[in-house]
C-alpha positions as CSV (number, residue, x, y, z in Angstrom):
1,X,65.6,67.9,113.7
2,X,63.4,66.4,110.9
3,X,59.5,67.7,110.7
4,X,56.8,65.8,110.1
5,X,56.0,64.8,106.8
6,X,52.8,67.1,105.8
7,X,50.1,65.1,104.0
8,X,50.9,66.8,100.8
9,X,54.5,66.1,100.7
10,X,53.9,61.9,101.2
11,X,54.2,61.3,97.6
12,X,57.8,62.2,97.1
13,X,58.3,60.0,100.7
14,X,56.6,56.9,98.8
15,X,59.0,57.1,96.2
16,X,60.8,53.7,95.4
17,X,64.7,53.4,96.7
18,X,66.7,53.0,93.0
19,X,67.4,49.2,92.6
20,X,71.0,48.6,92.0
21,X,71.1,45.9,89.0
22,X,74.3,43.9,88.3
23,X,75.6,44.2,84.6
24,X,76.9,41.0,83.3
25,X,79.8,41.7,81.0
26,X,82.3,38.9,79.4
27,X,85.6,40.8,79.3
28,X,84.8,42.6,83.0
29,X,84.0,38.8,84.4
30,X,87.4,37.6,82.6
31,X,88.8,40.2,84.5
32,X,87.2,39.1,87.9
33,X,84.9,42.1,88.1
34,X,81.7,42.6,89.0
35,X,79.6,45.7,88.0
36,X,76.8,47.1,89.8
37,X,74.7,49.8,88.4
38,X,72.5,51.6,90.8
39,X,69.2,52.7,88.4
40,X,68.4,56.2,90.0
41,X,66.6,56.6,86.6
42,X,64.0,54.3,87.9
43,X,62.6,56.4,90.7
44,X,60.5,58.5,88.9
45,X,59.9,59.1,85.1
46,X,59.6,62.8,85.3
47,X,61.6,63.5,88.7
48,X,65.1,60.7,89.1
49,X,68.1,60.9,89.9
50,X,70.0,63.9,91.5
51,X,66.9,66.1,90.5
52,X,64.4,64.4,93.0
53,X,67.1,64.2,95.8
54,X,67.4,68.1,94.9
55,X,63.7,68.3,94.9
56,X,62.8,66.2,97.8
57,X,63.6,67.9,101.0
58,X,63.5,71.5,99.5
59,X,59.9,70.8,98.6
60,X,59.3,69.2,101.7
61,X,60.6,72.7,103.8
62,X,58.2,74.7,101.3
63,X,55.0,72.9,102.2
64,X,55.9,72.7,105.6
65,X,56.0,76.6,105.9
66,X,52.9,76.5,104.0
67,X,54.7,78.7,101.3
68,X,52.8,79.3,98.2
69,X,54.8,77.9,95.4
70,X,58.3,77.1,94.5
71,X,60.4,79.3,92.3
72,X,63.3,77.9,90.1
73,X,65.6,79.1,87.5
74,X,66.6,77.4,84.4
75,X,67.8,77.0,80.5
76,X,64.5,76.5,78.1
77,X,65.8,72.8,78.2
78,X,66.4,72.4,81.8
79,X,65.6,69.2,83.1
80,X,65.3,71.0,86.7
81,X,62.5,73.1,85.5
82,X,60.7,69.8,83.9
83,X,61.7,68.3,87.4
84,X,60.2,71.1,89.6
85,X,57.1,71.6,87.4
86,X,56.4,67.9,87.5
87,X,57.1,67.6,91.6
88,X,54.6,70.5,92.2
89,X,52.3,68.6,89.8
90,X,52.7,65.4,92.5
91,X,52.8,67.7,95.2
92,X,50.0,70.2,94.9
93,X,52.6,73.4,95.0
94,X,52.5,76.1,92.5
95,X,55.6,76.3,90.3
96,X,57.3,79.4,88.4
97,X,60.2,79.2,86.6
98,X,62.1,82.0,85.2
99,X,64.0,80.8,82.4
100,X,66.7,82.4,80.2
101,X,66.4,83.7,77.0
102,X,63.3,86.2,76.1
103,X,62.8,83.8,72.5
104,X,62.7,80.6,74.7
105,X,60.2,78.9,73.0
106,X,57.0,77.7,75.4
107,X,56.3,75.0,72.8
108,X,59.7,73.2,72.7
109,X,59.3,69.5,74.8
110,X,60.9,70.9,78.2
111,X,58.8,73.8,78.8
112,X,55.4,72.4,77.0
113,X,55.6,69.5,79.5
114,X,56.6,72.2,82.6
115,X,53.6,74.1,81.7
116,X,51.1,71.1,81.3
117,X,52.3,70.2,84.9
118,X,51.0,73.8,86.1
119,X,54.3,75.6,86.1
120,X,54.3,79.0,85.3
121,X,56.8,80.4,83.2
122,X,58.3,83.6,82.6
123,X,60.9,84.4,80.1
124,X,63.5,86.9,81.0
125,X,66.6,88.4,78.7
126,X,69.8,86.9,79.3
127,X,71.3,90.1,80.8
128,X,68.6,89.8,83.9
129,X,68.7,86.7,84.3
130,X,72.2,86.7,85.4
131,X,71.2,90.2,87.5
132,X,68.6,87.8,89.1
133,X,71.2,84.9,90.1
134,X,74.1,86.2,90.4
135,X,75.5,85.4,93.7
136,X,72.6,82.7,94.2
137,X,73.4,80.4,92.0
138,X,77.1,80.0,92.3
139,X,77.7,82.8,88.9
């Protein structure tokens, strides 16, 4: 059973399919074959790929039960954490990331563009973090 779309959720709904693009190539046509690309890179330039098909429906369930933000784990380079800070952003959800490493630094390009999308983020040692997902995460 699929819920209704809430109003806050339509923008990851509206998001373009990934056009798959044919890649013309000498040696593969010599060889009679054809290559197709699908360009999941395309869908969003902050959320593509396997992170907004992660994101989607997840985000979709949170707003739906009305929950007050979405928490996610992550390296100080994740692209998951850019991903969920960035699909709160579109969204209107709060965002907290826990990310590994107590000297993460909040300036580096990952988390300086998580935290301009709204995304709170808190730095934990290495030895909680893996208290705080183990068994979660697949660890």
């Amino acid at each position: 059973c699929i819920s209704p779309v809430p109003p806050r959720g339509m923008p990851l709904m509206q998001r373009p399919h990934a056009p798959i693009q044919r890649l013309d190539d000498a040696e593969l046509a010599s060889l009679g074959v054809e290559l197709f690309v699908k360009r999941e890179d395309l869908i969003d330039a902050e959320i593509s790929g396997n992170k907004w098909r992660k994101l989607k429906y997840n985000t979709l369930e949170a707003i739906s039960l009305e929950a007050p933000r979405i928490l996610t784990f992550g390296g100080a380079f994740s692209n998951h954490i850019a991903a969920t800070a960035a699909c709160g952003a579109v969204c209107g959800i709060e965002t907290v990331g826990i990310v590994r490493g107590e000297e993460a630094d909040l300036q580096n390009p990952t988390l300086s563009m998580a935290v301009s999308k709204g995304m709170s983020v808190v730095r934990v040692s290495r030895e909680r973090y893996r208290t705080l997902t183990r068994g979660h995460l697949g660890e």
